[in-house]
C-alpha positions in Angstrom: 101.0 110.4 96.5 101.0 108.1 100.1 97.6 108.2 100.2 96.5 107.4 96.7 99.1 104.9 97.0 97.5 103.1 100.1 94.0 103.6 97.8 95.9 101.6 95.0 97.3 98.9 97.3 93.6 98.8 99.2 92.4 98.2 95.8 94.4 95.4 94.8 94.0 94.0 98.4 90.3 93.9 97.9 90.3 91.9 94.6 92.6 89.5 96.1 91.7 86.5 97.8 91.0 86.7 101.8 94.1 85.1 102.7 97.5 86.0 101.0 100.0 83.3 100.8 103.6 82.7 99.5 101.8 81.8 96.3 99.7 84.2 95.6 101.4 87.5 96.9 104.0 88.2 94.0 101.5 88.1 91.6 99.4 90.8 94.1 102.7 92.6 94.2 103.0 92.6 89.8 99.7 93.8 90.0 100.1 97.0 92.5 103.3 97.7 90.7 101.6 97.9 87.7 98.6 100.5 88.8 101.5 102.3 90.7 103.9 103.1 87.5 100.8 103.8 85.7 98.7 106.3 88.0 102.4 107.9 88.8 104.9 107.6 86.1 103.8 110.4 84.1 103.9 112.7 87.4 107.3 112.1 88.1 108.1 112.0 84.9 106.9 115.8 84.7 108.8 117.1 88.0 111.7 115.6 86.6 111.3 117.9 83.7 110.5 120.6 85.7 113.3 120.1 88.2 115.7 120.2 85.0 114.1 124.2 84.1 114.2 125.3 87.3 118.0 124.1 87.6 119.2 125.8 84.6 118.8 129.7 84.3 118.8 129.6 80.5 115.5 127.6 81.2 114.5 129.1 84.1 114.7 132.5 82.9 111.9 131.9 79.8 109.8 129.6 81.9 108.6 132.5 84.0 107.9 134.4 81.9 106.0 132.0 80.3 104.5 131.5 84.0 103.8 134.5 84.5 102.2 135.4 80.6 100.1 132.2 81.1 99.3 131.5 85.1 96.9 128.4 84.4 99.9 126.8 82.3 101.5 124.7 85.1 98.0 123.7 86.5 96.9 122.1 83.4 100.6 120.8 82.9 99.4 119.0 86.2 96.4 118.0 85.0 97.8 116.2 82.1 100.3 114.8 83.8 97.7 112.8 86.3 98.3 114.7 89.4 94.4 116.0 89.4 92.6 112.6 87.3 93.7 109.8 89.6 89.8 108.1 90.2 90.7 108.0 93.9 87.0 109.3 95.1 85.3 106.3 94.6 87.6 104.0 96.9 85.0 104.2 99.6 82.4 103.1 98.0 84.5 100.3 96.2 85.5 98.8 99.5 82.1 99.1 101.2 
């Protein structure tokens, strides 16, 4: 998440203006909060939620079994939840 982070803030950096003042960085900062709570939320939303299972046995128990029944469940649970469709490839060629 640090780097795709720095990609998001390198992205907002480059649509701003050269020179960032005391004017124009809070609304830089609005901006990069923004694309941060949406390329992340639903991540951290998800661990949450996973955190919670794993901390209660009644929980834990039938999630792995589920686990192990269906391996490719928690990757696609990933999946869906952002952690593998962030567009974070194309930053080079953005910045170039």
């Amino acid at each position: 998440m640090a780097l795709q982070s720095a990609i998001l803030l390198t992205r907002e950096l480059a649509r701003h203006p050269a020179a960032i003042t005391p004017g124009t960085a809070p609304e830089l900062q609005r901006r990069y909060a923004r694309a941060w709570r949406q390329a992340f939320s639903p991540r951290l939303r998800v661990a949450a939620l996973y955190a919670h299972v794993a901390m209660r046995p009644w929980l834990a128990s039938p999630a792995r079994g589920i686990s192990a029944r269906w391996p490719g469940l928690l990757g696609r649970a990933a999946r869906m939840a952002g952690k593998a469709t962030g567009n974070f490839s194309q930053v080079s060629q953005e910045s170039a």
